[in-house]
MOPAC internal coordinates of N, CA, C and O (Angstrom, degrees):
PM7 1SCF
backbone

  N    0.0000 0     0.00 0     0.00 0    0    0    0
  C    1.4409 1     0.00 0     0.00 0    1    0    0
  C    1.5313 1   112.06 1     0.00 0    2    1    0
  O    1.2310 1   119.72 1  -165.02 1    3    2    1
  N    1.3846 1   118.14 1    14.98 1    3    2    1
  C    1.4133 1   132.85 1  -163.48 1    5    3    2
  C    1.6316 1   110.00 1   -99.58 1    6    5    3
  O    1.2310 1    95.40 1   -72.96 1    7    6    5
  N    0.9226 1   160.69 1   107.04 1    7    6    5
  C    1.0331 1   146.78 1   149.33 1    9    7    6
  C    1.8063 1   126.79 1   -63.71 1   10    9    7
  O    1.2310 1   116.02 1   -68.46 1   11   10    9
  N    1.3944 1   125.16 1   111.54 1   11   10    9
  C    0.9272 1   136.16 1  -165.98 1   13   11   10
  C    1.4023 1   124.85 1   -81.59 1   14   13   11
  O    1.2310 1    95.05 1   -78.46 1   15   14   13
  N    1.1349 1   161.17 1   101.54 1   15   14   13
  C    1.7262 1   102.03 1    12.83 1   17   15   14
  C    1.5917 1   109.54 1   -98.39 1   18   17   15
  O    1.2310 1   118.42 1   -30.33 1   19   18   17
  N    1.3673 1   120.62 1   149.67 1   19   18   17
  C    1.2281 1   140.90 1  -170.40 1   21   19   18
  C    1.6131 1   117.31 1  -135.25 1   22   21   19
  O    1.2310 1   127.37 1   -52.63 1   23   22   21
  N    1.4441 1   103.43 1   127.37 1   23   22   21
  C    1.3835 1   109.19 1  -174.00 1   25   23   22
  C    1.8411 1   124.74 1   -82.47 1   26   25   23
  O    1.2310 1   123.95 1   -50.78 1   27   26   25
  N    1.5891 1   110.03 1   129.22 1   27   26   25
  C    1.3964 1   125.21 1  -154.10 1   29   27   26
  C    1.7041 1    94.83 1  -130.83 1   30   29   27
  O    1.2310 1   113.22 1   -21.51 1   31   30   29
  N    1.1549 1   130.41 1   158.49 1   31   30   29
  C    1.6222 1   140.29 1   122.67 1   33   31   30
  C    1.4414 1   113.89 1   -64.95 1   34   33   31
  O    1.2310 1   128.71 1   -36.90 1   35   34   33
  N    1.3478 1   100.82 1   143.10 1   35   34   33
  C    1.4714 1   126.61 1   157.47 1   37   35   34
  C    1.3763 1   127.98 1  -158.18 1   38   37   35
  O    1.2310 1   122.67 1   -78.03 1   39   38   37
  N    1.6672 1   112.48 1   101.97 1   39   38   37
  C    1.5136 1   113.77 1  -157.89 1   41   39   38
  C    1.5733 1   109.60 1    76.99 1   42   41   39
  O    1.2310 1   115.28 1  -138.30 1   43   42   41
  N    1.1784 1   126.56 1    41.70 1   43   42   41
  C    1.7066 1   135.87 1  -168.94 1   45   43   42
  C    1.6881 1   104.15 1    29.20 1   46   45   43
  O    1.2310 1   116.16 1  -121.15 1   47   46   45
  N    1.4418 1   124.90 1    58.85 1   47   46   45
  C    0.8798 1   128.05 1   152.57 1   49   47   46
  C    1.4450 1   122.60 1  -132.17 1   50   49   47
  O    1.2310 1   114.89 1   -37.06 1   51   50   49
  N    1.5651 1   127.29 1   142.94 1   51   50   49
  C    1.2327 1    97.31 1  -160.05 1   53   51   50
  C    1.6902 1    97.21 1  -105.42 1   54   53   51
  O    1.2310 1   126.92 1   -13.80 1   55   54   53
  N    1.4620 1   104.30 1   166.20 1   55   54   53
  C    1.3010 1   117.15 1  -175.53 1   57   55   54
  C    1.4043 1   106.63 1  -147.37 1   58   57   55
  O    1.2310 1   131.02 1   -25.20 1   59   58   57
  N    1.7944 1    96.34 1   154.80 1   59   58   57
  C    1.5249 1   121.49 1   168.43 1   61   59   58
  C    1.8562 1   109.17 1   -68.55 1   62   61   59
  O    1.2310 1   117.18 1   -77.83 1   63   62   61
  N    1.0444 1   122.98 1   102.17 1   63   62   61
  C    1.6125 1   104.79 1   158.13 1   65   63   62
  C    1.4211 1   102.25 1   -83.43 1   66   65   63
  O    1.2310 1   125.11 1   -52.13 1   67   66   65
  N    1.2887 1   107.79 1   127.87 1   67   66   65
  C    1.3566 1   105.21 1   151.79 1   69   67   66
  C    1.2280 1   145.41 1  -142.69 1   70   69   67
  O    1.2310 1   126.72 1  -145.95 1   71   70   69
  N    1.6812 1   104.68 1    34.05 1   71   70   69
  C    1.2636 1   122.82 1   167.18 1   73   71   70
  C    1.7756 1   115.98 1  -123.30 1   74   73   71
  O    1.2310 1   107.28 1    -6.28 1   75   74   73
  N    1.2311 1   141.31 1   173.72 1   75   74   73
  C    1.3753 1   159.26 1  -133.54 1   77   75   74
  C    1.9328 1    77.28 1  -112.09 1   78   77   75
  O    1.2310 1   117.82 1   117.03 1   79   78   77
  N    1.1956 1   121.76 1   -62.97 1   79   78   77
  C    1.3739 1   138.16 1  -164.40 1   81   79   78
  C    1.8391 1   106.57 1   -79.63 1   82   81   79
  O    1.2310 1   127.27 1   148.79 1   83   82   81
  N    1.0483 1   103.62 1   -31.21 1   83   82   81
  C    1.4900 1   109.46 1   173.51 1   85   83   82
  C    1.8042 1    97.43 1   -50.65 1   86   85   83
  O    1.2310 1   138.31 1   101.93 1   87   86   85
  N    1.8054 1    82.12 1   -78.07 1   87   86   85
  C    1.3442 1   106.91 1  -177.31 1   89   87   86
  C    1.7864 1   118.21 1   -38.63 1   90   89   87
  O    1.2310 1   111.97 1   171.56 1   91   90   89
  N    1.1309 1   132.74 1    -8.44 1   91   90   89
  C    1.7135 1   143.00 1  -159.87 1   93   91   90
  C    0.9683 1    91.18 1   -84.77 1   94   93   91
  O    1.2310 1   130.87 1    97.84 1   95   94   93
  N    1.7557 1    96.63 1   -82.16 1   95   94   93
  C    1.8500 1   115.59 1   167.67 1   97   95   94
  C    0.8768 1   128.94 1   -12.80 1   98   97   95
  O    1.2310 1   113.71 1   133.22 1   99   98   97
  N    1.7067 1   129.50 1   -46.78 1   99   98   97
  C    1.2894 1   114.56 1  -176.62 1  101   99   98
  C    1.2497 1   112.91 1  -150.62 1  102  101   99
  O    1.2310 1   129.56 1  -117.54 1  103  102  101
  N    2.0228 1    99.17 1    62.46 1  103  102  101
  C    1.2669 1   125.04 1  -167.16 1  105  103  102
  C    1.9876 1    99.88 1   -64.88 1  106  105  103
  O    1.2310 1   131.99 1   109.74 1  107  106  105
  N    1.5684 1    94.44 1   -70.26 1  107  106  105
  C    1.8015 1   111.30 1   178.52 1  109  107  106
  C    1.8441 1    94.51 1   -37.30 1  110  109  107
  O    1.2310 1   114.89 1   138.77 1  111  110  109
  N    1.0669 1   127.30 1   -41.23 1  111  110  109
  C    1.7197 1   115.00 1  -153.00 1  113  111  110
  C    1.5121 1    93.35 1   -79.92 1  114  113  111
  O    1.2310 1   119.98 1   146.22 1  115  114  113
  N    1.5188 1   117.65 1   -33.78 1  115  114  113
  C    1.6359 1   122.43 1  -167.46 1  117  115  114
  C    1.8145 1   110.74 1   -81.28 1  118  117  115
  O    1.2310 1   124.39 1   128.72 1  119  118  117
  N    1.5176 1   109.19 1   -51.28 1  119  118  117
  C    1.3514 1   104.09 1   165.14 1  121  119  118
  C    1.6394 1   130.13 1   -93.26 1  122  121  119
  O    1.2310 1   134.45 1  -131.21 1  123  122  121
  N    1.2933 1    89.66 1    48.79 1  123  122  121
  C    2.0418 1    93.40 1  -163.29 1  125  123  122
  C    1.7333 1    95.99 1   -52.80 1  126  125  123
  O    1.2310 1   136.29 1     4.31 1  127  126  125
  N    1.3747 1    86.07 1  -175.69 1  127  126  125
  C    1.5012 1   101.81 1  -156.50 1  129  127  126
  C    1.7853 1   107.24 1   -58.42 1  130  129  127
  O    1.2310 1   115.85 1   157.03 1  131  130  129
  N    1.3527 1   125.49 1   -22.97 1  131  130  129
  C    1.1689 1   151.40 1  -165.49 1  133  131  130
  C    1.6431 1   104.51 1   -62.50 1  134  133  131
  O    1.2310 1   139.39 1   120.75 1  135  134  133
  N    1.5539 1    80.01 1   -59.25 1  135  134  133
  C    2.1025 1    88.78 1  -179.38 1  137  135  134
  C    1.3599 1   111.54 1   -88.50 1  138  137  135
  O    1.2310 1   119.70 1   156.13 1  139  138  137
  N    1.5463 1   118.19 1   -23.87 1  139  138  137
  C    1.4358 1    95.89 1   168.80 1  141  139  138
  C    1.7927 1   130.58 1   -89.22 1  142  141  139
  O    1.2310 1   128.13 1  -174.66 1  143  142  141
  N    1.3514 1   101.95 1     5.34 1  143  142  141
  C    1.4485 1   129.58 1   146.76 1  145  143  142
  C    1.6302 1   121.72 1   -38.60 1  146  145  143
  O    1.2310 1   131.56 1   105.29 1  147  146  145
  N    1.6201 1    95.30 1   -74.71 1  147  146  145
  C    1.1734 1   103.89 1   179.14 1  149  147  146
  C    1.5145 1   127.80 1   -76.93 1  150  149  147
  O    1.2310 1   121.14 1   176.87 1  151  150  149
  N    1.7022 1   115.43 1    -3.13 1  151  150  149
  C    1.4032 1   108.60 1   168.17 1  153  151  150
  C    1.4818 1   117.26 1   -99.28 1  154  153  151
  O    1.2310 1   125.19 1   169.04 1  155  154  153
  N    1.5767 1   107.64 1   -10.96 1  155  154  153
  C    1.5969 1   113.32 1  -170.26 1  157  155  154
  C    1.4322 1    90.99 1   -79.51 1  158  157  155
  O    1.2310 1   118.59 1   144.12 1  159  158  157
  N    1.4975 1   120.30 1   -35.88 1  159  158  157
  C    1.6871 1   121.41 1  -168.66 1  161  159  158
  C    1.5926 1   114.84 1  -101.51 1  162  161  159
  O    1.2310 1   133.91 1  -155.23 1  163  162  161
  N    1.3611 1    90.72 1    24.77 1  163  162  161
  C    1.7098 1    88.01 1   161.77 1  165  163  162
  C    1.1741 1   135.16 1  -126.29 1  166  165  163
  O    1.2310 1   111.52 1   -23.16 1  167  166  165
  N    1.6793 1   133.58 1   156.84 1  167  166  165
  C    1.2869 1   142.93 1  -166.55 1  169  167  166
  C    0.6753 1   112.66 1  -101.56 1  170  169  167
  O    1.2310 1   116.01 1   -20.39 1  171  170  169
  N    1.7334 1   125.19 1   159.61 1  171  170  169
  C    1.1639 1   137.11 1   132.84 1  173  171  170
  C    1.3468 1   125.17 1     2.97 1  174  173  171
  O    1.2310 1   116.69 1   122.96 1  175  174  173
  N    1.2529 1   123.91 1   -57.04 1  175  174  173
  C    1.4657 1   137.20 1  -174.30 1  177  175  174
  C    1.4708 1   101.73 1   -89.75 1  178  177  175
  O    1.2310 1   111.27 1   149.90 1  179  178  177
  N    1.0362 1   134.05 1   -30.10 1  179  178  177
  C    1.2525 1   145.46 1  -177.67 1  181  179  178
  C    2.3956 1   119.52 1   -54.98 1  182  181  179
  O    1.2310 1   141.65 1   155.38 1  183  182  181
  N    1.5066 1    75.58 1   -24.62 1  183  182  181
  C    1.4320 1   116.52 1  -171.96 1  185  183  182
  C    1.8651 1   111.00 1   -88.71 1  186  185  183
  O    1.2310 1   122.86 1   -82.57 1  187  186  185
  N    1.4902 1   112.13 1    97.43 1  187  186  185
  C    1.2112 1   121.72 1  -151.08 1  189  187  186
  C    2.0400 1   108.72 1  -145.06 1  190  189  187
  O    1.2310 1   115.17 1   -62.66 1  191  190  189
  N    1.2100 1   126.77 1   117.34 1  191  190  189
  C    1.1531 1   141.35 1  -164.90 1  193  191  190
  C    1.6464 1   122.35 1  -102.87 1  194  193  191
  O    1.2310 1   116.63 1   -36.90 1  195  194  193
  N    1.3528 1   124.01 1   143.10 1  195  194  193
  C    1.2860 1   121.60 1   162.55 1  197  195  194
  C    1.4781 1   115.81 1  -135.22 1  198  197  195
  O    1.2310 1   127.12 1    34.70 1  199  198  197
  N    1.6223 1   103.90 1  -145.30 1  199  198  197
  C    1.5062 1    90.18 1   170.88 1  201  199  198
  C    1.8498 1   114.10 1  -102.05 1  202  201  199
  O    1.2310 1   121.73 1  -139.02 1  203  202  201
  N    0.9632 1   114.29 1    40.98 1  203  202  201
  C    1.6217 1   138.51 1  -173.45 1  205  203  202
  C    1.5919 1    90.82 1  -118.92 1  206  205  203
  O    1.2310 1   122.86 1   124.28 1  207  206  205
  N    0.9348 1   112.13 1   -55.72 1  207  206  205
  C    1.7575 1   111.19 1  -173.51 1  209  207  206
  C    1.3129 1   112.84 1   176.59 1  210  209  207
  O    1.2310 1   131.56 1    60.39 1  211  210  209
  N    1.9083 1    95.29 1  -119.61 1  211  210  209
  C    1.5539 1   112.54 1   179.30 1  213  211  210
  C    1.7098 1   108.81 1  -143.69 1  214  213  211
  O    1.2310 1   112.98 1   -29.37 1  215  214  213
  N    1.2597 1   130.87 1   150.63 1  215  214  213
  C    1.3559 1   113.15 1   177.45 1  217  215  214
  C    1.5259 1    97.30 1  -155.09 1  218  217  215
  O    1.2310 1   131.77 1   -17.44 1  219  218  217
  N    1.1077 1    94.88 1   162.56 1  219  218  217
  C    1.5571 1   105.80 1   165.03 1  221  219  218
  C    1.5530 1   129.97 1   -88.20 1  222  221  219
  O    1.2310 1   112.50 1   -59.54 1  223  222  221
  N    1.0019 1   131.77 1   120.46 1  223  222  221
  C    1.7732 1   130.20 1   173.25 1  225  223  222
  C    1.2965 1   111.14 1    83.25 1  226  225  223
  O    1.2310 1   130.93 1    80.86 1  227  226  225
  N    1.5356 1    96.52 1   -99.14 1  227  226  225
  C    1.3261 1   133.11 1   173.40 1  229  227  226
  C    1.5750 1   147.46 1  -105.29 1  230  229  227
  O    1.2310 1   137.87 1  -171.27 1  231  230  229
  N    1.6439 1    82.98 1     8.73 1  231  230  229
  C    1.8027 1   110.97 1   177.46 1  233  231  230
  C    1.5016 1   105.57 1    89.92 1  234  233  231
  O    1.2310 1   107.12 1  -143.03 1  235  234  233
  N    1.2967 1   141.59 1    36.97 1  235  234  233
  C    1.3051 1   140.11 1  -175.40 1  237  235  234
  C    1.5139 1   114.59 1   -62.55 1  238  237  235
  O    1.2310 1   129.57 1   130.61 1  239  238  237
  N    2.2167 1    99.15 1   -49.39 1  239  238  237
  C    1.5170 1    86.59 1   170.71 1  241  239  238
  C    1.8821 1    88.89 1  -126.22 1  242  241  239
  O    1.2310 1   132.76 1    10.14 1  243  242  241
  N    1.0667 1    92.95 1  -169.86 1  243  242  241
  C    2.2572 1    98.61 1   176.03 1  245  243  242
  C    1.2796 1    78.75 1  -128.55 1  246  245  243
  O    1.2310 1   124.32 1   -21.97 1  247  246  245
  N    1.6418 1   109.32 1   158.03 1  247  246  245
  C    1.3839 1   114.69 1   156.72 1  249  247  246
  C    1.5707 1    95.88 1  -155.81 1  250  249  247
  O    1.2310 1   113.01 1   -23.83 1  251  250  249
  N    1.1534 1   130.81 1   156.17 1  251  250  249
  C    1.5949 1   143.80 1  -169.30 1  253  251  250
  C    1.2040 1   103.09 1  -147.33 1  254  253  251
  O    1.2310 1   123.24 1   -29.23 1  255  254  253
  N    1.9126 1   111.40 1   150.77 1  255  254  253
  C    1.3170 1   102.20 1  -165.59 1  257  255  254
  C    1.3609 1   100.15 1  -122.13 1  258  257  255
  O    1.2310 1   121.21 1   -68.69 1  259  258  257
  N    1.2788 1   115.30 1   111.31 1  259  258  257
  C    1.6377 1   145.35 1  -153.27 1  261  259  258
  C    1.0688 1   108.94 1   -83.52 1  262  261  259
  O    1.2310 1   114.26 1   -55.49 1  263  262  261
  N    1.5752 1   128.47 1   124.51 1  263  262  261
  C    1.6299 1   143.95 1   170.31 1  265  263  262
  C    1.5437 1   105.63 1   -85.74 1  266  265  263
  O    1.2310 1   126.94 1   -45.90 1  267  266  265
  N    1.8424 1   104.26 1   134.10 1  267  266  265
  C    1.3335 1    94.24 1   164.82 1  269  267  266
  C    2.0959 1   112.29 1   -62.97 1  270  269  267
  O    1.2310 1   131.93 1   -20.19 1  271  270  269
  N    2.0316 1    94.57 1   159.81 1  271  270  269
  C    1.8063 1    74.46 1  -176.45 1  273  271  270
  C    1.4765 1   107.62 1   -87.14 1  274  273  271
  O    1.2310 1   126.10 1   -18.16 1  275  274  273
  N    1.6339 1   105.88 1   161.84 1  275  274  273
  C    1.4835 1   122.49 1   175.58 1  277  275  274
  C    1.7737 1    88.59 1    93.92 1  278  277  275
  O    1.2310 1   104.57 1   172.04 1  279  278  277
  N    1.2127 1   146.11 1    -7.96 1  279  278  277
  C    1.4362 1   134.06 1   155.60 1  281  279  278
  C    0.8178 1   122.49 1   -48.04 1  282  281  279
  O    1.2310 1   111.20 1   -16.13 1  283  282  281
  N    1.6203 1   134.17 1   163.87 1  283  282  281
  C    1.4373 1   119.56 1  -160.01 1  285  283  282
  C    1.4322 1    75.20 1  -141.25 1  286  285  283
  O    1.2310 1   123.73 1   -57.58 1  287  286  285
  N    1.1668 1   110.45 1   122.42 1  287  286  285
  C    1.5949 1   137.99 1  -179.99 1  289  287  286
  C    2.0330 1   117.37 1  -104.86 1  290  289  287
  O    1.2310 1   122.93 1   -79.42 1  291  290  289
  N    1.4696 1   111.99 1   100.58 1  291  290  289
  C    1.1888 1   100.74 1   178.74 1  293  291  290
  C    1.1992 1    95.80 1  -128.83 1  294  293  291
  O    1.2310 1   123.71 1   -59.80 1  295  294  293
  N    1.6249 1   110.48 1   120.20 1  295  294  293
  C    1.5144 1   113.09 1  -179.62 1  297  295  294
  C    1.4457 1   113.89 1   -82.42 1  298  297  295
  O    1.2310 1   110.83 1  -168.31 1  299  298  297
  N    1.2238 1   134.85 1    11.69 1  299  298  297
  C    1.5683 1   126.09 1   138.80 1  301  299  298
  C    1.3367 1   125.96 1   -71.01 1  302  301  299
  O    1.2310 1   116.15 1   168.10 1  303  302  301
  N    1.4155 1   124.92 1   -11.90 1  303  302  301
  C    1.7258 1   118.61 1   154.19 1  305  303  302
  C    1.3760 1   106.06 1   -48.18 1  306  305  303
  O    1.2310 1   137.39 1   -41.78 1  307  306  305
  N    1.4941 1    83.92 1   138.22 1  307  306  305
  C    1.7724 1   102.54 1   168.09 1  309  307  306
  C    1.2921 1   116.93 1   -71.21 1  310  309  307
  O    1.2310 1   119.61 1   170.02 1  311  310  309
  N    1.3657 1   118.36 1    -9.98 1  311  310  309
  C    1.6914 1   118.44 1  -179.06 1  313  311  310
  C    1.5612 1   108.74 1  -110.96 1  314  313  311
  O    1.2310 1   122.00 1  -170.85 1  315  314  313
  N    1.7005 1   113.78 1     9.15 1  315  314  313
  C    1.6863 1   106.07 1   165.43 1  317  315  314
  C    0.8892 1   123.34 1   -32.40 1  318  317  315
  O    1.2310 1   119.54 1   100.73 1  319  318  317
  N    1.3038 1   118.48 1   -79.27 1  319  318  317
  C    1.4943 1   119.43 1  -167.46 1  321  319  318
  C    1.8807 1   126.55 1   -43.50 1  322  321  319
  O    1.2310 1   128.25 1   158.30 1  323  322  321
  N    1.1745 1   101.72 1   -21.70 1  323  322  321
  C    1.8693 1   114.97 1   171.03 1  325  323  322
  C    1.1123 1   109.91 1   -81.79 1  326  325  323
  O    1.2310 1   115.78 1   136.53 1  327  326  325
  N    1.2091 1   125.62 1   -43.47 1  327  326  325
  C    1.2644 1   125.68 1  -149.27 1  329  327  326
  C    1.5494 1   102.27 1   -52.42 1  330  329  327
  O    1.2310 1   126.08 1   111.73 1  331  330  329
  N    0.9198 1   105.91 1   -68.27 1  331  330  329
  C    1.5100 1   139.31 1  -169.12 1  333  331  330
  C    1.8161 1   120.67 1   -50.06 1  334  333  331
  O    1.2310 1   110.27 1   -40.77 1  335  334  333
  N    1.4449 1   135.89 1   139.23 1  335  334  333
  C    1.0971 1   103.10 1  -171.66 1  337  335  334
  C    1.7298 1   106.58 1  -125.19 1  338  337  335
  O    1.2310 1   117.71 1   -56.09 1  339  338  337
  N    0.9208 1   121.96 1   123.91 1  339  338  337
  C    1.7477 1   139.05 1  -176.14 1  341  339  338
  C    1.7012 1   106.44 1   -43.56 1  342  341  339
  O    1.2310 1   120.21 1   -80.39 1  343  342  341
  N    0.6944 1   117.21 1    99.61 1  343  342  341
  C    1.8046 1   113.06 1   167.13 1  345  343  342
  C    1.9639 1   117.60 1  -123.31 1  346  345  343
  O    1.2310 1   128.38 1   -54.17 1  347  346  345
  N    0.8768 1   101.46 1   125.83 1  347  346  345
  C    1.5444 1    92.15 1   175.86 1  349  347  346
  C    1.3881 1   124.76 1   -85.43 1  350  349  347
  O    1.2310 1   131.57 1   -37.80 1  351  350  349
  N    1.7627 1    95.27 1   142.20 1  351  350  349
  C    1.4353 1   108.21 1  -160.17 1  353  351  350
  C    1.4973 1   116.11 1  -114.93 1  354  353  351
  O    1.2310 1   126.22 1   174.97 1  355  354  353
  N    1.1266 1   105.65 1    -5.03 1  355  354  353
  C    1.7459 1   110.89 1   160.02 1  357  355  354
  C    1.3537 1   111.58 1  -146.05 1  358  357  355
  O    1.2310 1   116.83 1   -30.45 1  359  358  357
  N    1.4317 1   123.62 1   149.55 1  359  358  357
  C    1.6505 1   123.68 1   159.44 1  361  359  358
  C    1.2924 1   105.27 1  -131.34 1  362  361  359
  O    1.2310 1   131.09 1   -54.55 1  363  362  361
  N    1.3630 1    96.20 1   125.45 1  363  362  361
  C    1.8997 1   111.45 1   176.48 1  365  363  362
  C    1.2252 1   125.53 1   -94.53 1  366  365  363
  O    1.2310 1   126.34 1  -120.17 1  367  366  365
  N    1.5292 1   105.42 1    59.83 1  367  366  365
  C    1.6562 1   120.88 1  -169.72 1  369  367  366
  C    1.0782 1    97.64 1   -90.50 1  370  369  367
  O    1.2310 1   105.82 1  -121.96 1  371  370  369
  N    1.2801 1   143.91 1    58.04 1  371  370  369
  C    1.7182 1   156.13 1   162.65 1  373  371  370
  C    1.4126 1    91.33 1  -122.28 1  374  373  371
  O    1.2310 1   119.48 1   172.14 1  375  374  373
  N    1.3581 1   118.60 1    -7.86 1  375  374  373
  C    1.9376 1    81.87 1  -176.14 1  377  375  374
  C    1.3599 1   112.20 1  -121.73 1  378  377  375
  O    1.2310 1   113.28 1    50.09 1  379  378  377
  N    1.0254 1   130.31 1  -129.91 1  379  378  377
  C    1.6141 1   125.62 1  -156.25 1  381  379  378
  C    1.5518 1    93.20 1  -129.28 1  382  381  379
  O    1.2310 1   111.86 1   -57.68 1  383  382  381
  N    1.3254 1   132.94 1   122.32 1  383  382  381
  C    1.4751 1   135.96 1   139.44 1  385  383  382
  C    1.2181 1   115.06 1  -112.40 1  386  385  383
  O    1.2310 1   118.42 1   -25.68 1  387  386  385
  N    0.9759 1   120.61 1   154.32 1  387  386  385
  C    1.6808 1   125.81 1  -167.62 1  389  387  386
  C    1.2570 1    79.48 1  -123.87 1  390  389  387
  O    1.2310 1   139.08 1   -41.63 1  391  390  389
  N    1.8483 1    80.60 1   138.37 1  391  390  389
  C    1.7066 1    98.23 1   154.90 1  393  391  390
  C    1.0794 1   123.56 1  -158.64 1  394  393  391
  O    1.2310 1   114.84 1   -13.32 1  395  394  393
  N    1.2410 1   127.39 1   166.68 1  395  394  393
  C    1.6742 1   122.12 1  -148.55 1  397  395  394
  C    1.6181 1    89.66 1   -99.53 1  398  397  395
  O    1.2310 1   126.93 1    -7.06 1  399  398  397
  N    1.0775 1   104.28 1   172.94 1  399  398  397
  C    1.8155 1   132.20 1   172.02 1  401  399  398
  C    1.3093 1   101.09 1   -59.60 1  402  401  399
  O    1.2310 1   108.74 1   156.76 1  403  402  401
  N    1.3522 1   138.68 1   -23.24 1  403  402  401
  C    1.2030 1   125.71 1  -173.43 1  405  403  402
  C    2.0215 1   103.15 1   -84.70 1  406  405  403
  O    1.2310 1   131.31 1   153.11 1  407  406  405
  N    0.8572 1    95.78 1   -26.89 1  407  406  405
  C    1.7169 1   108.33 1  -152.75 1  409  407  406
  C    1.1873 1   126.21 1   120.01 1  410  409  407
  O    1.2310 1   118.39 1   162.69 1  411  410  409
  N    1.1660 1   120.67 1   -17.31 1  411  410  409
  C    1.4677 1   121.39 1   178.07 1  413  411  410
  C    1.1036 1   121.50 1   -72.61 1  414  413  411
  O    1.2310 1   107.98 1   -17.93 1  415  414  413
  N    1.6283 1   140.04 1   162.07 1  415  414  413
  C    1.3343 1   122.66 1   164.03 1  417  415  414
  C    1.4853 1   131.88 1   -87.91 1  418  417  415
  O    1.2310 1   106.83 1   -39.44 1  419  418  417
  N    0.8917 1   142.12 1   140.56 1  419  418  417
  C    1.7032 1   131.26 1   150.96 1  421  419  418
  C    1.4218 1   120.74 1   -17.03 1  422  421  419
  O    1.2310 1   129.49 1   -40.87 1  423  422  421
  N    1.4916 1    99.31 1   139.13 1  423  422  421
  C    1.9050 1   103.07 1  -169.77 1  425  423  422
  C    1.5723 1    80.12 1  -115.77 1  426  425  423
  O    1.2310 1   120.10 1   180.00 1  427  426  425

């Protein structure tokens, strides 16, 4: 669900992962408790798009929904939205999400 390479913190610096094994290594440092906060405690509605992609809340992770290349992409097919497969392409686990004792996040 990774898109390779994708931008992370580690040690408040940001970096390219761009391997499967990169990414293993420094799984806990990439989804610290912060970002997996904000995806366990988010909704439906929570779920919000631009021309960067799609993100949750407050941008914790991005994810875009990626064409193989040379596909011919016409978003008036009735089967757009499947076609295509979602991988995330940045996580902004450098910044601050609050979250309560339960797991949830702060509104």
């Amino acid at each position: 669900m990774m898109e390779y390479p994708f931008l992370a913190s580690i040690n408040h610096k940001s970096v390219h992962i761009s391997t499967p094994t990169k990414f293993l290594q420094h799984f806990d440092e990439i989804f610290d408790k912060g970002v997996r906060c904000e995806i366990t405690g988010a909704s439906d509605e929570d779920v919000w798009g631009n021309s960067h992609g799609f993100t949750i809340k407050g941008g914790a992770i991005w994810f875009d929904d990626l064409f193989s290349p040379g596909e011919e992409i016409d978003p008036k097919s009735p089967d757009f939205w499947v076609k295509g497969t979602f991988k995330v392409i940045t996580v902004n686990n450098d910044s601050y999400y609050p979250c309560l004792e339960s797991g949830k996040t702060g509104k």
